[in-house]
C-alpha positions in Angstrom: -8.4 -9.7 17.0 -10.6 -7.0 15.6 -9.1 -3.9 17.5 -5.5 -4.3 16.1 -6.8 -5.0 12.4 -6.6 -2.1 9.3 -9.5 -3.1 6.9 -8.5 -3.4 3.7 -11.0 -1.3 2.5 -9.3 1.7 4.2 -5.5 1.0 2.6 -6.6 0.6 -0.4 -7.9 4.4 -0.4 -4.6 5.6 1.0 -1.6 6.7 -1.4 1.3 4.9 -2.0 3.5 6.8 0.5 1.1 6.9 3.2 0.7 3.1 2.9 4.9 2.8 2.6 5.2 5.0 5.9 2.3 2.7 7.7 4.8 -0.5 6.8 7.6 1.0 8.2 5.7 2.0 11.7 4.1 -1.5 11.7 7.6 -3.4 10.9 9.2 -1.7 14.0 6.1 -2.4 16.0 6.5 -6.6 14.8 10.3 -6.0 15.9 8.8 -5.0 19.5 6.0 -7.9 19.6 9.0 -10.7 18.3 11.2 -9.1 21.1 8.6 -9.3 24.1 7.3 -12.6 22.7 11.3 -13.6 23.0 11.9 -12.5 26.9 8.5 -13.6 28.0 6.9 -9.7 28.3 4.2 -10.2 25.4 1.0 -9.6 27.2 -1.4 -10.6 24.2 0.0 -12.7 21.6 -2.8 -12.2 19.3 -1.1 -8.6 19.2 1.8 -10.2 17.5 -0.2 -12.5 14.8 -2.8 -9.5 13.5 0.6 -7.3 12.8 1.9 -10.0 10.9 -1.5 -10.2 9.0 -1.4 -6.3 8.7 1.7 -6.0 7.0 0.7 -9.1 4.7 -2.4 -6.9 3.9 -0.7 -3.4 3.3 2.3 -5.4 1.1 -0.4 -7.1 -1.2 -2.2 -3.7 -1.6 1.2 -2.0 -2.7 1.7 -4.8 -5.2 -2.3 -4.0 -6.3 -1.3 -0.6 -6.8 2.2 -0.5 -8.4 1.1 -3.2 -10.8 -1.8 -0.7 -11.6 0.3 2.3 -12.1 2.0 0.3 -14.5 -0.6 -1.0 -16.9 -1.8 3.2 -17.0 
């Protein structure tokens, strides 16, 4: 579990766009993982769960910082 997890504590220090681009790159990787998982190719399925719970964590630190830039 640990090797495939982004710490909170390092998105929230990245910008807006860098954590935006990270989405997109993690999204097509979940696409990959939901395919293997599908044809039986998915060599560690915990792979697929701590993506899911990456892109959780990077969407919730968006919405932290947008609702931020708002109140300014």
């Amino acid at each position: 579990m640990g090797k495939f997890r982004i710490k909170t504590k390092e998105l929230r220090g990245m910008s807006i766009e860098e954590l935006e681009k990270t989405l997109r790159e993690l999204r097509i990787k979940l696409m990959g993982l939901r395919y293997k998982a599908k044809v039986g190719l998915l060599e560690n399925p915990g792979e697929l769960r701590e993506t899911r719970r990456n892109v959780a964590r990077i969407l919730t630190v968006l919405r932290e910082k947008r609702a931020g830039e708002e109140k300014a």
